[in-house]
N, C-alpha and C positions, 0 to 999 in steps of 0.2 A: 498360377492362381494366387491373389492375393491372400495372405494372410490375418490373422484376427488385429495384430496390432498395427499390419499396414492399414485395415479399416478403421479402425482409432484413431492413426497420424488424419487420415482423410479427412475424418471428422470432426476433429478441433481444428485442423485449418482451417476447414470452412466455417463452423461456429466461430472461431476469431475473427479473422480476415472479411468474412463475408462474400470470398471467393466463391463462383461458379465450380462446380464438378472437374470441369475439364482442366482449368487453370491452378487448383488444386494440385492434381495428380501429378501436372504438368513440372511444378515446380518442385515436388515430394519427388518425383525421378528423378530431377535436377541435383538434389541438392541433399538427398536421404534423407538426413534427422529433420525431424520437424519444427525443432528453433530455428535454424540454418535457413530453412525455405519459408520460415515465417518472416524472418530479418529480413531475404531478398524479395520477398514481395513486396514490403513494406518499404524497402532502396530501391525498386523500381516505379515511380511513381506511374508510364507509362502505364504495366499490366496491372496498377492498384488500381487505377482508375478505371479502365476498360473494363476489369474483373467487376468493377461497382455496378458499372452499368451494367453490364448481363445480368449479374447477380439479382439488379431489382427485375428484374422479369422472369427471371428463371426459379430465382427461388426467394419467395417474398415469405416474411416470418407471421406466425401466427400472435396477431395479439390478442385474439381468444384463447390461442394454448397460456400463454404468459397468465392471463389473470385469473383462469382456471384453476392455474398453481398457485395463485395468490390465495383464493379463496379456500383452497385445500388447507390452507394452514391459517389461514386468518383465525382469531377467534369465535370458534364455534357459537357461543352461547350469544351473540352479539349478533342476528344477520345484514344489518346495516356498517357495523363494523370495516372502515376504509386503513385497519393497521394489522401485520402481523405483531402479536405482542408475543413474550418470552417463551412462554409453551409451547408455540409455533414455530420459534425459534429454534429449540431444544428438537423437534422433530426438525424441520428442514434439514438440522445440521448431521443430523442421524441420515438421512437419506442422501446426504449428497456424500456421507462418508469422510467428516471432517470435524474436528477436535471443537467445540465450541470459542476454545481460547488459541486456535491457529491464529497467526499473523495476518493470514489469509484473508480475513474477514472482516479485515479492518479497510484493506481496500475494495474489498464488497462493501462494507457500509458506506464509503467515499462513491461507488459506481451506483449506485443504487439510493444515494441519500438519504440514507436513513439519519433521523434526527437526535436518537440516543439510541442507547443498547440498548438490542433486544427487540428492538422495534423498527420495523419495514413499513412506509405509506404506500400504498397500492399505486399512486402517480409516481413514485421514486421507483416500486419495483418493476413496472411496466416497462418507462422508458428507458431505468438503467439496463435489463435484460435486451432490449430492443437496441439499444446502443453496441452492446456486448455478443451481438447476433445469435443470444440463446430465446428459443422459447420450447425447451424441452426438461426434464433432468438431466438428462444423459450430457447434451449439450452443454450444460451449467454445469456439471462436474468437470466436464472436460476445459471448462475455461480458468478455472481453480489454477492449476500448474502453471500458464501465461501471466495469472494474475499475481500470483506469487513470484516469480524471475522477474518482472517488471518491477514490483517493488524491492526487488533487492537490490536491483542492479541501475535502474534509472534514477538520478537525482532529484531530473524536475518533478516525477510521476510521484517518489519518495515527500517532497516537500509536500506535496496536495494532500497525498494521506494524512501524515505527520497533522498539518495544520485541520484538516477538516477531522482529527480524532481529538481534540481537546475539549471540542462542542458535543460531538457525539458519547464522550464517555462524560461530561457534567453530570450532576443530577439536576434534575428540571426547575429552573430558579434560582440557581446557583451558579456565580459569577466566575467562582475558581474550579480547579479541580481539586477532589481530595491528594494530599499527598501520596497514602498508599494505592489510592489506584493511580496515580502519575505514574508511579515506582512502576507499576503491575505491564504498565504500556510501555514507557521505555525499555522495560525489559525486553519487551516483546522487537519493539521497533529498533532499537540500537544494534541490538543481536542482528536481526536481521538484515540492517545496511551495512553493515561493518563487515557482515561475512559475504553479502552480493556483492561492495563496491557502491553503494549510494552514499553511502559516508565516507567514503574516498577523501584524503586529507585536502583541501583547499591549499597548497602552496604559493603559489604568485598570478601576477596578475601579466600579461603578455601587451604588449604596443600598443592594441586595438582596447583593451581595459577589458580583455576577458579573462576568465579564471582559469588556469593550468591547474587540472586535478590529478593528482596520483593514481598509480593503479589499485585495483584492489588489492588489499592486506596491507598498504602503506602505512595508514595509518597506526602500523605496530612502532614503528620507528621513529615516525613525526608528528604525529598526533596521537589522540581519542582511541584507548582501547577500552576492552569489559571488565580491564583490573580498574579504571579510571570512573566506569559505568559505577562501580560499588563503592568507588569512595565518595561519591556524588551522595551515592543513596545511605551511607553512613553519616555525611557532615546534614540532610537534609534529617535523619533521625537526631542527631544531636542538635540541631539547632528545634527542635522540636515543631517543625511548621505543620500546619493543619490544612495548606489548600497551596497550589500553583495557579499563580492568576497567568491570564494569557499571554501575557508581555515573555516573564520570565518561561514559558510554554516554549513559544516561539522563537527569542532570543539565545536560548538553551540549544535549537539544531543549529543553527548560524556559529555558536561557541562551539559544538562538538566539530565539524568539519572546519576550523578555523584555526584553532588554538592549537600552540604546537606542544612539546611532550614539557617543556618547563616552563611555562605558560610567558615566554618571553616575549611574542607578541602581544600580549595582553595591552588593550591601551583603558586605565584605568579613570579618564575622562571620557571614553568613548558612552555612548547610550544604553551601556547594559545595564541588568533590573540590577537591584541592592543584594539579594541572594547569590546573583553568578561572580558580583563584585564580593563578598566574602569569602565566599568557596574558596577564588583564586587569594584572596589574600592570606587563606589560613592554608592554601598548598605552597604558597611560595614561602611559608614561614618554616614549614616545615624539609623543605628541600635545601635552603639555608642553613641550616640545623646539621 
């Protein structure tokens, strides 16, 4: 007789994958833990697809349940109202059982498109849920744990975050981000790929002009660690800046996965913003020293 958490594995398999019952099971006997059979679903492209098509006949997603849940948390006072705003926010996050300021969330705001914190559009929540094969709670808790290993651990998936969070944490009209919530996010997102492997050091490039990247925790030795994260956020205190326009945003993951531990590769003609060109000029000064 299965047990509670073999019904759990069933059940985010299928909320992720979009796997049929059978093909589910099929693969969780295979393979036990539920990342493991999630991977070989995903590297069999045979049973992914086949799984797809049963799937849309066997189990088609409600997108009356999805907007039901929209509207539970939308703003009340408002019944026209097409956003969750923050109040709604603060509950969801309470019910699906997750920190408001998880990392988590940051790639829910990327799957779901939301356009700033705090704030869900009902065509973003619909089809990023729809996408994400939840239209439940239960099911949307349960895809939390995928969504968080993916971004730790996948670069490309890491970069989409990464860049679609500079827009989302702006405030509305504003070109740059403030400084200290820059700080507040990388905190959030360097910690994170540094410890999954999405910031996995960049070392050379291979025949074909592709990038050979280290394993995880590499980058202790050859690049970008969390002692390096704070001297970041120490020389951006002292130079006293008020905002990160998008350039130095984006140019900033490219340097953290790039630059090796005494910034020898640095090529100080290359395209970087005038901030990433000082940093490295005021560490090379001091390592010289």
């Amino acid at each position: 007789m299965p047990g509670k958490n073999d019904d759990a594995n069933l059940a985010q398999f299928i909320a992720i994958t979009g796997a049929s019952d059978t093909v589910a099971k099929r693969f969780l006997k295979k393979y036990k833990q539920l990342e493991a059979a999630i991977d070989a679903f995903y590297n069999d492209p045979t049973s992914a697809s086949s799984s797809s098509l049963s799937n849309s006949t066997s189990r088609t997603l409600s997108t009356a349940e999805i907007s039901r849940l929209f509207n539970n948390y939308k703003d009340k006072d408002d019944k026209d109202s097409q956003e969750i705003s923050f109040d709604g926010t603060i509950e969801f996050c309470q019910d699906l059982g997750v920190d408001p300021e998880d990392v988590v969330l940051l790639a829910l705001a990327f799957e779901l498109e939301s356009p700033r914190m705090g704030i869900w559009t009902k065509q973003g929540w619909i089809e990023g849920w729809k996408r994400l094969r939840c239209d439940s709670l239960a099911t949307m808790k349960q895809a939390l744990p995928t969504l968080r290993d993916k971004l730790a651990s996948n670069p490309e998936y890491f970069t989409k975050v990464y860049n679609h969070t500079f827009d989302f944490a702006r405030n509305e009209g504003q070109r740059s981000l403030g400084t200290d919530i820059a700080k507040g996010l990388w905190s959030l997102l360097l910690t994170h790929g540094l410890e999954g492997g999405a910031l996995s050091h960049v070392s050379s490039t291979d025949a074909n002009g592709d990038v050979n990247m280290d394993g995880a925790g590499s980058t202790a030795s050859n690049g970008w660690t969390a002692e390096r994260t704070e001297t970041w956020f120490k020389y951006l205190d002292q130079k006293g800046l008020k905002g990160i326009s998008r350039d130095t945003w984006q140019m900033f993951l490219e340097f953290v996965r790039t630059i090796d531990s005494r910034y020898t590769n640095y090529d100080p003609e290359g395209a970087w913003p005038s901030t990433i060109d000082d940093f490295v000029e005021s560490e090379k000064s001091k390592l010289s020293q």
